[in-house]
Backbone of each chain as ProteinMPNN parsed JSONL, in Angstrom:
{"seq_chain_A": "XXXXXXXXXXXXXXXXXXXXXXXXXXXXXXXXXXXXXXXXXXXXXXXXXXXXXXXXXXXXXXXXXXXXXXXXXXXXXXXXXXXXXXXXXXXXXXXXXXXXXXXXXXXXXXXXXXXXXXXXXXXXXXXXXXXXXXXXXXXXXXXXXX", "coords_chain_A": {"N_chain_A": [[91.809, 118.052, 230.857], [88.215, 118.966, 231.24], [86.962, 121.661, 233.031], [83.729, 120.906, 233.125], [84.293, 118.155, 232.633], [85.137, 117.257, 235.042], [83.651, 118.067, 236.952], [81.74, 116.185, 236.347], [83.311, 113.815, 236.721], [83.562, 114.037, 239.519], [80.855, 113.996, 240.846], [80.199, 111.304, 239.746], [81.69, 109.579, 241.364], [81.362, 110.762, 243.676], [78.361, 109.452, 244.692], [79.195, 106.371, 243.943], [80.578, 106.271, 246.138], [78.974, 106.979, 248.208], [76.238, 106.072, 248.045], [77.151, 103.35, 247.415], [78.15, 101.983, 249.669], [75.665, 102.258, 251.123], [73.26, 101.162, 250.206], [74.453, 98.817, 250.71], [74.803, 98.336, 253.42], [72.296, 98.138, 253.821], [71.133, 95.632, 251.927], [73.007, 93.775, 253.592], [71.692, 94.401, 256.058], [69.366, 93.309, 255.541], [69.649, 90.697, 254.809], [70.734, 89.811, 257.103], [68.715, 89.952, 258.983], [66.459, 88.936, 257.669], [64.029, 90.964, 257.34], [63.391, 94.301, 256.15], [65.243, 96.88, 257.335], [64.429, 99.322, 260.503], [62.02, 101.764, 259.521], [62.966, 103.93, 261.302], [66.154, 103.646, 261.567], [66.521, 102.989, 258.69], [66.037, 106.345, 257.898], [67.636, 107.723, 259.298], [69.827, 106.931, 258.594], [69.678, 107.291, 255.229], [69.143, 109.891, 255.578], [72.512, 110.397, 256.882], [73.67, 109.639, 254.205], [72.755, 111.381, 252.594], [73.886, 113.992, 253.881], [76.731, 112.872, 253.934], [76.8, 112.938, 251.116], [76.663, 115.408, 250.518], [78.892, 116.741, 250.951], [80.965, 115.539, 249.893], [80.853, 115.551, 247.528], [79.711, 118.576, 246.902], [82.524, 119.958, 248.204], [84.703, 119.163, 246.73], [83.712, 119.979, 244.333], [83.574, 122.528, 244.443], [86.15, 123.65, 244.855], [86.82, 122.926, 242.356], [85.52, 124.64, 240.705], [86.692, 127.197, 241.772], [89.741, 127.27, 240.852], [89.07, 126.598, 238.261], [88.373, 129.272, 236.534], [87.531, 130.752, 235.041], [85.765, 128.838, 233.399], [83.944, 127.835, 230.649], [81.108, 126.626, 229.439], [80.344, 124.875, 226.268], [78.718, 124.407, 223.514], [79.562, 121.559, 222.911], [80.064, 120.433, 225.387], [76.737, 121.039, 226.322], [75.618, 119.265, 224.131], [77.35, 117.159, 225.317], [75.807, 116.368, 227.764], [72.737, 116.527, 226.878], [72.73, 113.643, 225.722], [73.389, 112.177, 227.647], [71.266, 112.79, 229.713], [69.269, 112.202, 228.331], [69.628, 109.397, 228.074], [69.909, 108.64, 230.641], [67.12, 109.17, 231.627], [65.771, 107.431, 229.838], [66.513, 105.841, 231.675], [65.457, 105.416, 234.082], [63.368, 105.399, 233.636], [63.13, 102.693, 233.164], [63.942, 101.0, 234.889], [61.894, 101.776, 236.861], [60.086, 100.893, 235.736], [60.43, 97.985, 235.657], [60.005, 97.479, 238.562], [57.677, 98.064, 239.678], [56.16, 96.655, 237.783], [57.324, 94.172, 238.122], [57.613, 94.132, 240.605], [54.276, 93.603, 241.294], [54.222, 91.192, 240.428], [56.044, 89.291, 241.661], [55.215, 89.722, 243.977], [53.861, 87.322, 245.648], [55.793, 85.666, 245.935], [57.905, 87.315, 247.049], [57.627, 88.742, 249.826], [58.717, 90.573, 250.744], [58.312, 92.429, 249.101], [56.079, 93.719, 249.771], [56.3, 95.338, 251.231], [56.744, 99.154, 252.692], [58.984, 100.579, 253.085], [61.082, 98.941, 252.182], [60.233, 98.886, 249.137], [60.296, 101.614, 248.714], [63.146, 101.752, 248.92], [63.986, 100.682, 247.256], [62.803, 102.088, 244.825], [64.713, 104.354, 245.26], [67.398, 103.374, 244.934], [66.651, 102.768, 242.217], [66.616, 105.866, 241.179], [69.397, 106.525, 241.87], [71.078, 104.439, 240.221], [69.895, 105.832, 237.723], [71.277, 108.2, 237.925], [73.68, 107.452, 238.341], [74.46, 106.556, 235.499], [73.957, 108.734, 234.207], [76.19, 110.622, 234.846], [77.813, 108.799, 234.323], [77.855, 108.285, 231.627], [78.14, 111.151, 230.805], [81.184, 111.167, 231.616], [82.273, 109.145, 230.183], [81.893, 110.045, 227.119], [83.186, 112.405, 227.203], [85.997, 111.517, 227.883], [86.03, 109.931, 225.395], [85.491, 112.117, 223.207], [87.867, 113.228, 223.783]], "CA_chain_A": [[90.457, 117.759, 231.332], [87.67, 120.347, 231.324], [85.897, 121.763, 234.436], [82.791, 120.216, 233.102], [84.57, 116.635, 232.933], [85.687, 117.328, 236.622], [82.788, 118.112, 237.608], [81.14, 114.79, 236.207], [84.171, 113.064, 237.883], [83.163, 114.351, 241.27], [79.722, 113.598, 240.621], [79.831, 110.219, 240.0], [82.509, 109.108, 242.651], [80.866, 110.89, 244.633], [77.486, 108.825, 244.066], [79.143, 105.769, 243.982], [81.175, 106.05, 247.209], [78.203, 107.047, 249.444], [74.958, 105.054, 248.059], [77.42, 101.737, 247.324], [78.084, 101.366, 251.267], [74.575, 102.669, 252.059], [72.66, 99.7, 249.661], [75.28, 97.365, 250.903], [74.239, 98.501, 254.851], [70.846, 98.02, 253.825], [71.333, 94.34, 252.284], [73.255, 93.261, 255.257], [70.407, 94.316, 257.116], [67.969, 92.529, 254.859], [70.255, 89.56, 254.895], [71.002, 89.427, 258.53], [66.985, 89.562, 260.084], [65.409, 88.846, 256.609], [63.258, 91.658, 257.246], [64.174, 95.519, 255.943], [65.687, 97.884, 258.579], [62.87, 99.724, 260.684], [61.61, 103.352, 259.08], [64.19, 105.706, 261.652], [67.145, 103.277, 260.894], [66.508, 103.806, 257.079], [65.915, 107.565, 257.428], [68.721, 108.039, 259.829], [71.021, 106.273, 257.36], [69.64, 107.846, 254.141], [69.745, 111.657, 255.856], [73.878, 110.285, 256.717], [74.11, 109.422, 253.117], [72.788, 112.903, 252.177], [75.018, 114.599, 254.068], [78.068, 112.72, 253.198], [77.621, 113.767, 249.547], [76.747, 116.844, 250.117], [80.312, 117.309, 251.55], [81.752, 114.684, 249.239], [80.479, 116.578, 245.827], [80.471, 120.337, 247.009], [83.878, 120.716, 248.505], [85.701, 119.316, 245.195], [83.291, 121.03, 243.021], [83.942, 124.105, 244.542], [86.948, 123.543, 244.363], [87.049, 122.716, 241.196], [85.408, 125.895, 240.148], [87.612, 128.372, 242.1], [90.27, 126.783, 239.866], [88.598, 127.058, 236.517], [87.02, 130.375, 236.98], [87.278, 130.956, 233.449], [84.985, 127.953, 232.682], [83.17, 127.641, 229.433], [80.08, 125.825, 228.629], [79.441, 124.948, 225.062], [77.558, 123.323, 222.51], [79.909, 119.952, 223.157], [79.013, 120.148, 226.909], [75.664, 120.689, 225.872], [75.752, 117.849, 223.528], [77.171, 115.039, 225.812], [74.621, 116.542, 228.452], [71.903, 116.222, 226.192], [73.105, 112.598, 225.669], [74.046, 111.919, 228.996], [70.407, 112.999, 230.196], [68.444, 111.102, 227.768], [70.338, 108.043, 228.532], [69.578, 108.394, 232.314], [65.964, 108.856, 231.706], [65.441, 105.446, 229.384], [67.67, 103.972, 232.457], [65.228, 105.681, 235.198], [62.125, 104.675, 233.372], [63.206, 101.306, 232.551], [64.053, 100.851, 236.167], [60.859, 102.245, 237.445], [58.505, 99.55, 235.073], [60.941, 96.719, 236.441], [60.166, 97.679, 239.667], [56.314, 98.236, 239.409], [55.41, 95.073, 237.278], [57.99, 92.861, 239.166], [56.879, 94.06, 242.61], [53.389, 93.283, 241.641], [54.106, 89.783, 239.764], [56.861, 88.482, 242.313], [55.031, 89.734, 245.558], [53.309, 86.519, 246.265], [57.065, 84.588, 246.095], [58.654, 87.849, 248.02], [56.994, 89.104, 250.857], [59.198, 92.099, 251.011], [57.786, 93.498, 247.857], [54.568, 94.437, 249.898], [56.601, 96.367, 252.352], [56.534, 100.375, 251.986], [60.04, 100.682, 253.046], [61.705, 98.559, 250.329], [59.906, 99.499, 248.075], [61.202, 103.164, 248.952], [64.307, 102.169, 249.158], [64.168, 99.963, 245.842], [62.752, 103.707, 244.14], [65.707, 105.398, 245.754], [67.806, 102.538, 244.016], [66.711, 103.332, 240.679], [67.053, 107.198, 241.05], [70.815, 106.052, 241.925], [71.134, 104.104, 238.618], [70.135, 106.456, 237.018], [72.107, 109.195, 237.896], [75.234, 106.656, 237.49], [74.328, 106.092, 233.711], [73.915, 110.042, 233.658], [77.775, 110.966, 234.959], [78.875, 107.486, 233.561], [77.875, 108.953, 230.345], [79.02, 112.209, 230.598], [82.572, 111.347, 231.576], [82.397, 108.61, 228.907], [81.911, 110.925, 226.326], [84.178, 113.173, 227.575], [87.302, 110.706, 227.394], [85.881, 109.267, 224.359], [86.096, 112.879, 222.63], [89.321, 114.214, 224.371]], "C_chain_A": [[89.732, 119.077, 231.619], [87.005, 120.43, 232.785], [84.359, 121.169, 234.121], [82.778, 118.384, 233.756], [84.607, 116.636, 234.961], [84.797, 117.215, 237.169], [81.737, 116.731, 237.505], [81.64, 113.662, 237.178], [83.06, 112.804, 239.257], [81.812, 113.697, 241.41], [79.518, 111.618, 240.841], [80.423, 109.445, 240.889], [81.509, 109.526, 244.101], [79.125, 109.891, 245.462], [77.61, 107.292, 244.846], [79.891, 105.7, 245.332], [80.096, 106.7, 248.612], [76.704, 106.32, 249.14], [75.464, 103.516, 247.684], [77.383, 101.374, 248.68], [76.41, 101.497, 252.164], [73.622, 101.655, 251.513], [73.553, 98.899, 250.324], [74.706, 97.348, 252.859], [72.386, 97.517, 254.408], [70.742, 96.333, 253.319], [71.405, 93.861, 253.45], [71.892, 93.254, 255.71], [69.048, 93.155, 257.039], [68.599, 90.531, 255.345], [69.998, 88.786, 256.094], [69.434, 89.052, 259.158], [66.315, 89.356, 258.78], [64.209, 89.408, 256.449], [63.696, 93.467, 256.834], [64.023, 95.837, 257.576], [64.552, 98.728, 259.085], [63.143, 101.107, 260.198], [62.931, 104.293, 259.866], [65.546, 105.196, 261.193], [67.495, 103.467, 259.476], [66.798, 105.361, 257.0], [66.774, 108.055, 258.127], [70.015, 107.597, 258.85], [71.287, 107.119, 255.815], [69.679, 109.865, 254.523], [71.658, 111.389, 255.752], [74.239, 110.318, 255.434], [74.237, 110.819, 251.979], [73.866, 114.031, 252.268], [76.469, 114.544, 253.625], [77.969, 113.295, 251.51], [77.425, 114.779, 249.2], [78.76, 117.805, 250.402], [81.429, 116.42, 250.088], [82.025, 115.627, 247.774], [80.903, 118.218, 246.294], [81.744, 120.666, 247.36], [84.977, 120.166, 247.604], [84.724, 119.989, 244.071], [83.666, 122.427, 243.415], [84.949, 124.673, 244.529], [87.683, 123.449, 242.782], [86.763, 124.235, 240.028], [86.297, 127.059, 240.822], [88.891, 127.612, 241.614], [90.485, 127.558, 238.855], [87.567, 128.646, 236.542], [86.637, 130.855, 235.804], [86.277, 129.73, 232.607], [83.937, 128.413, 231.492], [82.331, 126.409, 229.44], [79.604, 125.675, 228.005], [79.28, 123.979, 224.742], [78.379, 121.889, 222.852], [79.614, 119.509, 224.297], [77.792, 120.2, 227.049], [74.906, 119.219, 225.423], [76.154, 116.508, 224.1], [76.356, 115.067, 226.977], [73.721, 116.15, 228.119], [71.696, 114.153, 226.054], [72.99, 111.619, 226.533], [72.429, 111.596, 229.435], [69.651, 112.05, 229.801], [68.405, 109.255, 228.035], [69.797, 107.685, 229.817], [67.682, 108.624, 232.767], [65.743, 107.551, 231.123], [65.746, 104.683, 230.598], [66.345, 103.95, 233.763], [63.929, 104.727, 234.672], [61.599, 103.256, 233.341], [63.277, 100.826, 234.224], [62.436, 100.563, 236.781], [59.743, 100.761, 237.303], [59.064, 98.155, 235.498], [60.336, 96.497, 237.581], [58.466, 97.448, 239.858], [55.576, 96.912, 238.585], [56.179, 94.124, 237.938], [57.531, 92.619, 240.809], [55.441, 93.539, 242.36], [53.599, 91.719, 241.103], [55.073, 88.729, 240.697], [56.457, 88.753, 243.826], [54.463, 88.53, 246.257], [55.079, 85.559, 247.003], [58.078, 85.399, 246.974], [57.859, 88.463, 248.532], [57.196, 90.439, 250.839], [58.629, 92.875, 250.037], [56.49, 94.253, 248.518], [54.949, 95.651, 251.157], [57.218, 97.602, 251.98], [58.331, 100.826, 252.056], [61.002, 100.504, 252.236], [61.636, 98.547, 249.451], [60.621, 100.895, 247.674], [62.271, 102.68, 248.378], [65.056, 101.326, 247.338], [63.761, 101.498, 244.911], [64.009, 104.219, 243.876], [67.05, 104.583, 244.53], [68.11, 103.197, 242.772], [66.773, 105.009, 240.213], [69.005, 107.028, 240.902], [71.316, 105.53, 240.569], [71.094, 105.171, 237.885], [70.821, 107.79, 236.679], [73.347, 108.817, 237.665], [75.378, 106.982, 236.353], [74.458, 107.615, 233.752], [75.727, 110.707, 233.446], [78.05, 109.87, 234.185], [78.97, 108.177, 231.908], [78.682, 109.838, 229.898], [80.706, 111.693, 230.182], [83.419, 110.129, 230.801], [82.352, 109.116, 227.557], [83.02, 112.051, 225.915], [85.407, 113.038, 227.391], [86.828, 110.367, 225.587], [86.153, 111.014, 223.199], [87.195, 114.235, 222.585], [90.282, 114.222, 223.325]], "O_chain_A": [[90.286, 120.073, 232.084], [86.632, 119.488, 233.484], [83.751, 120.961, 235.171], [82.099, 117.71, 234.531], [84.019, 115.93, 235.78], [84.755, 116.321, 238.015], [81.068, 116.339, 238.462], [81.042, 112.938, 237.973], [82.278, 111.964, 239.703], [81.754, 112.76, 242.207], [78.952, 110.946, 241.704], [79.738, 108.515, 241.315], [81.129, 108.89, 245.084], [78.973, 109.804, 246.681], [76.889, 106.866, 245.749], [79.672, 104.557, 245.734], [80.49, 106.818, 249.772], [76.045, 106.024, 250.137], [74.667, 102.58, 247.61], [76.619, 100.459, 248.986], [76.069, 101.073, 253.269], [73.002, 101.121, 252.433], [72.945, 97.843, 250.495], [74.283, 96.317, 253.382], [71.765, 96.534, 254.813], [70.292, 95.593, 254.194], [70.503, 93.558, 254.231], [71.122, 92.294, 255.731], [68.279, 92.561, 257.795], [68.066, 89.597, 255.945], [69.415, 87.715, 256.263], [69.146, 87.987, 259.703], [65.174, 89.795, 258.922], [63.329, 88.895, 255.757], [64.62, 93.803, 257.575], [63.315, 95.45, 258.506], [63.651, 98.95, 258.276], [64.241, 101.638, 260.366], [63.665, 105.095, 259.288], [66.225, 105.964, 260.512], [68.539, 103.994, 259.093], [67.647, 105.758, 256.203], [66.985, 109.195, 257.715], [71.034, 108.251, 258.628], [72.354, 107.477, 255.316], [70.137, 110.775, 253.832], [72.265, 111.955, 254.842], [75.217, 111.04, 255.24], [75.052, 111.186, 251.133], [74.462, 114.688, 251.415], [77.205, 115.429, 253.188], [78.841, 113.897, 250.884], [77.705, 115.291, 248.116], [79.368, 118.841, 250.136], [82.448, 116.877, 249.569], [83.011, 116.138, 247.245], [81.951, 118.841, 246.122], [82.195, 121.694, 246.855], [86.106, 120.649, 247.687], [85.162, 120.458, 243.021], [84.025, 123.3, 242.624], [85.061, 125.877, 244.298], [88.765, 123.831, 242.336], [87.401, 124.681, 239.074], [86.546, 127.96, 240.021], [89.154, 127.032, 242.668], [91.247, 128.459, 238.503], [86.351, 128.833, 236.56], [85.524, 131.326, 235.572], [86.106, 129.753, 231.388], [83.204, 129.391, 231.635], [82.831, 125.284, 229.446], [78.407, 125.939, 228.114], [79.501, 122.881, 225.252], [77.587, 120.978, 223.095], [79.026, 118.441, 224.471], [77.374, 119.442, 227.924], [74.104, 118.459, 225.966], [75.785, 115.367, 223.822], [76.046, 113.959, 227.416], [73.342, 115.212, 228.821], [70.644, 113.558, 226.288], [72.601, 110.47, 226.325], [72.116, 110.411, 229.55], [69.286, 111.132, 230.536], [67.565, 108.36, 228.124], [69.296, 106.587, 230.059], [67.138, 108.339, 233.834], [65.533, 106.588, 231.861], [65.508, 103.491, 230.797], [66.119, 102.908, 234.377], [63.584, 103.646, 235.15], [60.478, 102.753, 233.419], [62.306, 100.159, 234.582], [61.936, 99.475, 237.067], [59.079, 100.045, 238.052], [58.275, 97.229, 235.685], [60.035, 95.324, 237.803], [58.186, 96.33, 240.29], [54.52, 96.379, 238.924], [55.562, 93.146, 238.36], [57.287, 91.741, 241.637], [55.127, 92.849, 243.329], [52.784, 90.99, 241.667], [54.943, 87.514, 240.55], [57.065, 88.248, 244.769], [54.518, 88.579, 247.485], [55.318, 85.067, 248.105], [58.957, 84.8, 247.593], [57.067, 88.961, 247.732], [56.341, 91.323, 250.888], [58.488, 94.079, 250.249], [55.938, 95.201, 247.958], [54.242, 96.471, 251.741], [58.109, 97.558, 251.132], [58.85, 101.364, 251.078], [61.68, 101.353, 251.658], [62.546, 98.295, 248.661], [61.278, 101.175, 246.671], [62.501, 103.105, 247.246], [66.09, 101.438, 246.678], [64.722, 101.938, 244.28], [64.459, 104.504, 242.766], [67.486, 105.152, 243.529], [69.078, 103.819, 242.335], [66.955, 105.336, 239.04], [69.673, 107.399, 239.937], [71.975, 106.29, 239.859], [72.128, 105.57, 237.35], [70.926, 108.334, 235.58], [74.133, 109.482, 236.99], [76.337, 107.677, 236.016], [75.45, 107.86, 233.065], [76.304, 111.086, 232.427], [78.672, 110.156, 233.162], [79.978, 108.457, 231.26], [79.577, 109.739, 229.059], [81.293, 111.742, 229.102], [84.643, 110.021, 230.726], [82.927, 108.377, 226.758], [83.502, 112.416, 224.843], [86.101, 113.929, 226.901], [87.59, 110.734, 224.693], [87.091, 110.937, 222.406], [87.369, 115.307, 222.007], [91.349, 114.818, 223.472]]}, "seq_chain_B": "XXXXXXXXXXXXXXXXXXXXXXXXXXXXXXXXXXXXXXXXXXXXXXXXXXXXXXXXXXXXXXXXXXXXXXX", "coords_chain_B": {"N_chain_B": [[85.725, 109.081, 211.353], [83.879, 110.656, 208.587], [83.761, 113.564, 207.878], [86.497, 115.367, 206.907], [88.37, 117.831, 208.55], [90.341, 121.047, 208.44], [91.34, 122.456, 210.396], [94.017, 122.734, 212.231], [95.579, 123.335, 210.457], [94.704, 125.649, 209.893], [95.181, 127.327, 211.687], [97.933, 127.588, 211.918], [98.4, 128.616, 210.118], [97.606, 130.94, 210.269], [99.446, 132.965, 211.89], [100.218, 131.266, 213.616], [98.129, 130.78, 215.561], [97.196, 130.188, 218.842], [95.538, 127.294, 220.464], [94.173, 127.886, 222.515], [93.619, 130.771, 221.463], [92.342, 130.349, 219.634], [90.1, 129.491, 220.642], [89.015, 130.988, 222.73], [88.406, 133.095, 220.992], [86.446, 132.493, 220.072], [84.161, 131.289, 221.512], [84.477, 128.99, 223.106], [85.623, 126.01, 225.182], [88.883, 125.524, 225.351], [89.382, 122.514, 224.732], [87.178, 121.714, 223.289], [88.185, 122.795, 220.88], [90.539, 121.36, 221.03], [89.167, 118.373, 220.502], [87.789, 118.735, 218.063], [89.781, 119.439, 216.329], [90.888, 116.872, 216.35], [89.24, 115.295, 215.073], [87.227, 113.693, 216.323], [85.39, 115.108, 217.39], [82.125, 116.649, 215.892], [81.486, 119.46, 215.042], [78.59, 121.977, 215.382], [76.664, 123.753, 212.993], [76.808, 126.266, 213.188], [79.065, 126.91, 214.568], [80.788, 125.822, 212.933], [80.553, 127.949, 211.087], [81.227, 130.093, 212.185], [84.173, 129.462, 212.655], [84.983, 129.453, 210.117], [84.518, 132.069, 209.637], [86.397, 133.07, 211.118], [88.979, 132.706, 210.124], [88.627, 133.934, 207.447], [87.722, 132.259, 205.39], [85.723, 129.726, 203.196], [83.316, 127.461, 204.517], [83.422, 124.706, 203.539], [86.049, 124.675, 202.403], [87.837, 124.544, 204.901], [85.961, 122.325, 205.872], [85.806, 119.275, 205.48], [83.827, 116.456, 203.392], [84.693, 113.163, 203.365], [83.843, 110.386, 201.698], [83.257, 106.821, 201.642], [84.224, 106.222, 198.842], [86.346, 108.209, 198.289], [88.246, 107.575, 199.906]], "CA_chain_B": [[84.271, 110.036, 210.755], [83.497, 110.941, 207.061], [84.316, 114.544, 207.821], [87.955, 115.578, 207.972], [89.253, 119.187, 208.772], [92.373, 121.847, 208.517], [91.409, 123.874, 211.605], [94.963, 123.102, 212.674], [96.74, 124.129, 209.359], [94.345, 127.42, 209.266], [95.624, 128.161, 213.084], [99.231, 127.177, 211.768], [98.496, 129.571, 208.755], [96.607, 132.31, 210.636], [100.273, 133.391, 212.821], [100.154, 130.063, 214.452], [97.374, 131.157, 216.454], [97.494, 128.941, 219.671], [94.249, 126.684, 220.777], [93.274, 128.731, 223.355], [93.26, 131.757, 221.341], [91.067, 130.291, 219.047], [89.176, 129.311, 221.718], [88.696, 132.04, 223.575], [87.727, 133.781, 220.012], [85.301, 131.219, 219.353], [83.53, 131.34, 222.873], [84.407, 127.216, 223.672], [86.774, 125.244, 225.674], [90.313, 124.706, 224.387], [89.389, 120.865, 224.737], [86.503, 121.578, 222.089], [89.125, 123.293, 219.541], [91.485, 119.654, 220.861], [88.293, 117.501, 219.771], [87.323, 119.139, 216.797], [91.184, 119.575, 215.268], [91.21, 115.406, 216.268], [87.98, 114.733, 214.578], [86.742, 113.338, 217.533], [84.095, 115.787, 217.925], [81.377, 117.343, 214.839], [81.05, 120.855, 215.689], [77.463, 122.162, 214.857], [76.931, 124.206, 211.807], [76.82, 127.717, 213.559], [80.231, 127.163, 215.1], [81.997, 125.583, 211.791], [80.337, 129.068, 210.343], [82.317, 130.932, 212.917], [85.455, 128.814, 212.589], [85.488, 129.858, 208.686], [84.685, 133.115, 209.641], [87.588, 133.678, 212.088], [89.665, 132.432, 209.45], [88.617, 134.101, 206.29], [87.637, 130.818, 204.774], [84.491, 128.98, 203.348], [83.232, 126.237, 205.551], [84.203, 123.611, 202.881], [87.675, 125.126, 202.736], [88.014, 123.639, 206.436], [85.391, 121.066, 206.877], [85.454, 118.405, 203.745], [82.911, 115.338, 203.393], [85.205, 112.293, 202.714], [83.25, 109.892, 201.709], [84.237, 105.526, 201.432], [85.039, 105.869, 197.913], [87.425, 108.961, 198.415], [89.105, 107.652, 201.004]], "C_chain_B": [[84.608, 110.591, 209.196], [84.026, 112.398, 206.927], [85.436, 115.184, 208.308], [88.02, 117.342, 207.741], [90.457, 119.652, 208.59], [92.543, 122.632, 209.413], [92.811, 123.557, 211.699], [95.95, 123.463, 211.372], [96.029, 125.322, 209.439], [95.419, 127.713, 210.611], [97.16, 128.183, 212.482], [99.355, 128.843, 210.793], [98.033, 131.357, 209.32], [98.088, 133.005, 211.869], [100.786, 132.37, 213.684], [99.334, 130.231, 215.688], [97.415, 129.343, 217.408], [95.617, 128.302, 219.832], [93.32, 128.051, 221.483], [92.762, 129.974, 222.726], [92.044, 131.722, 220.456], [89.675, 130.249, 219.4], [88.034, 130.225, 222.27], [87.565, 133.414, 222.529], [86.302, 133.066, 219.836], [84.332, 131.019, 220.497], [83.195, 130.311, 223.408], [85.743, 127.03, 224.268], [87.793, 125.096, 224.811], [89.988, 123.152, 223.908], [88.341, 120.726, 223.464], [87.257, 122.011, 221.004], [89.882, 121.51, 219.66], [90.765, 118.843, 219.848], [87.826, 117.716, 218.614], [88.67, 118.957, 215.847], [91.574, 117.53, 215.542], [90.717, 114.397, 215.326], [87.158, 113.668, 215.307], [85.205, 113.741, 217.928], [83.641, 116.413, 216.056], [80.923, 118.615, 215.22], [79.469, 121.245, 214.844], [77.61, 123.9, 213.515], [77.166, 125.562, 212.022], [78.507, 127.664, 214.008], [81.23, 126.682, 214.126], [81.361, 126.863, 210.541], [81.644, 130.047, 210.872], [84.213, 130.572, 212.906], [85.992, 129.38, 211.304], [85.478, 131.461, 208.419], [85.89, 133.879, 209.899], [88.81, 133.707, 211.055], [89.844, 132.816, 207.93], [88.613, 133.379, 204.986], [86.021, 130.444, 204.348], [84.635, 127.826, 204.157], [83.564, 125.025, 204.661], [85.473, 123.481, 202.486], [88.121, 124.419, 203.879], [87.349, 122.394, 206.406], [85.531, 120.018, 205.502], [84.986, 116.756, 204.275], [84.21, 113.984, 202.709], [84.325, 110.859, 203.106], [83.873, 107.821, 201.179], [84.878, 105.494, 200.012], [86.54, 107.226, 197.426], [88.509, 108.403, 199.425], [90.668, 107.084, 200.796]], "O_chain_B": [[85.76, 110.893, 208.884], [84.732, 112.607, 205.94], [85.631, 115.541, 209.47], [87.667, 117.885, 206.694], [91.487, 118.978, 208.558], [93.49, 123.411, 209.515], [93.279, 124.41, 210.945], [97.095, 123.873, 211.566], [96.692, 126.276, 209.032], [96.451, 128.347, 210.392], [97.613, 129.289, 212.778], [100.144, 129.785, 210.862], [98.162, 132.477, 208.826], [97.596, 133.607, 212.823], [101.732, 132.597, 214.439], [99.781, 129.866, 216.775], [97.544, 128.169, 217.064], [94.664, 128.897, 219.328], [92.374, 128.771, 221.165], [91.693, 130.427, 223.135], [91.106, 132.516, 220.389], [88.624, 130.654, 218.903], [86.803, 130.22, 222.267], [86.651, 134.166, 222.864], [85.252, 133.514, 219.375], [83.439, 130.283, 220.081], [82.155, 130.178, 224.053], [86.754, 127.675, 223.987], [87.679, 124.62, 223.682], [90.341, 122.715, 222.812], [88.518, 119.811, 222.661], [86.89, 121.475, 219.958], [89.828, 120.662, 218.769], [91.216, 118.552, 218.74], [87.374, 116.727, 218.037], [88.598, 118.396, 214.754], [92.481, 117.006, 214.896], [91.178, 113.339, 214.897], [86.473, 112.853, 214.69], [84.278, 113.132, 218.462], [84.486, 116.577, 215.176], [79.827, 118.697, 215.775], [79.283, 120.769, 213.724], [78.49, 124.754, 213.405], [77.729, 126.167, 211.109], [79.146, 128.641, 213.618], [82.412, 126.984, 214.291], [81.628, 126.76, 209.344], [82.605, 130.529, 210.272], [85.161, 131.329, 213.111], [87.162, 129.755, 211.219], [86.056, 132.066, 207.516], [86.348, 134.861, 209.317], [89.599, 134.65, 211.115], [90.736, 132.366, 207.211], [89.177, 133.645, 203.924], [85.122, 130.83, 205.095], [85.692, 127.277, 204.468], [84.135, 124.168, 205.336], [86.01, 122.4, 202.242], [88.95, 123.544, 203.633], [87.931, 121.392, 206.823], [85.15, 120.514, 204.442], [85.507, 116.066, 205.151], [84.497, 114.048, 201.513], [84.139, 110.358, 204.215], [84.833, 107.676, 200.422], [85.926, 104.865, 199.858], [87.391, 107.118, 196.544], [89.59, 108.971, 199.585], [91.47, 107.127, 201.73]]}, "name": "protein", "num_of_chains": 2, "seq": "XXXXXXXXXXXXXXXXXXXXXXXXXXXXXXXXXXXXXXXXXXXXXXXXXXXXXXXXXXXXXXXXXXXXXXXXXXXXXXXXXXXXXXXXXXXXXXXXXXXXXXXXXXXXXXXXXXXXXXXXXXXXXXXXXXXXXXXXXXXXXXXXXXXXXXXXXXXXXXXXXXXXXXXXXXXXXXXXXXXXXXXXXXXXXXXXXXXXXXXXXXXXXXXXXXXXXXXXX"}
């Protein structure tokens, strides 16, 4: 496995093990009072979420590079980058116009769509997606031409 | 894929040069010499220049188009 792959690894674990419990908080919440969580609860939550992956991602990537110190980045890491990227824009964009024609065509039948918070946090969402699809890619690529 | 290779008979042929050294000549990951000698990966045309270079080879010497009715 290359220090690129590794670094995808980390990436997307990292990803999915601090914005899956932090959407799933935020359900609950929605669930429980059928109203989103108030503004400091959100931004107290989503700074925690920050932090955790800043610790989650940097201290195995950095790891990972005092390792590989000899790392190489070529044209095939390029190439499933390239790949990778493109992929995670179609996913962000596609997201985005879901989000933007559904919030305005389903706000009469959901309420919450008119509120600035979930909306946010529906954004934040699709940034998430699409950084999945970006590592998912990568380190699909990666196995796929090991 | 349509295009098969001999990078690992040139390396075999060239001293038995190991991955890495090719590698390291070639200024890519060992894992890109793995994927390329698997046919896994299509190396771009500048680096199957350099591959035939290293090797004292034309690039159709190494890289060859097999196409469905050769196969």
């Amino acid at each position: 496995m290359c220090t690129n792959e590794r670094l995808a690894w980390v990436c997307l674990v990292s990803i999915a093990v601090v914005y899956i419990p932090y959407f799933s908080f935020l359900t609950y919440s929605i669930q429980t009072s059928n109203v989103p969580p108030p503004l400091g609860v959100v931004t107290i939550a989503f700074v925690g979420a920050i932090i955790a992956q800043i610790f989650i991602t940097g201290i195995p990537a950095a790891i990972v590079g005092i390792l590989d110190r000899k790392q190489v980045t070529d044209e095939r890491d390029i190439t499933i980058r390239h790949k990778a990227s493109t992929l995670a824009y179609v996913c962000l964009i596609s997201c985005v116009l879901i989000l933007v024609t559904g919030g305005s065509l389903l706000r009469p039948m959901f309420p919450l769509l008119g509120d600035g918070v979930f909306i946010g946090q529906l954004g934040l969402l699709c940034v998430v997606i699409s950084e999945l699809a970006n590592y998912g890619v990568q380190v699909f690529e990666y196995r796929r031409t090991a | 894929m349509p295009i098969k290779n001999s990078v690992r008979r040139c390396r075999f042929d060239a001293d038995e040069m190991t991955q890495q050294q090719l590698a390291d000549r070639l200024g890519v990951s060992r894992q890109t010499i793995v994927s390329i000698e698997s046919g896994k990966y299509q190396p771009s045309l500048e680096l199957a220049f350099k591959l035939a270079q290293t090797f004292g080879k034309r690039v159709d010497e190494i890289f060859v188009f097999v196409d469905g009715e050769n196969l």
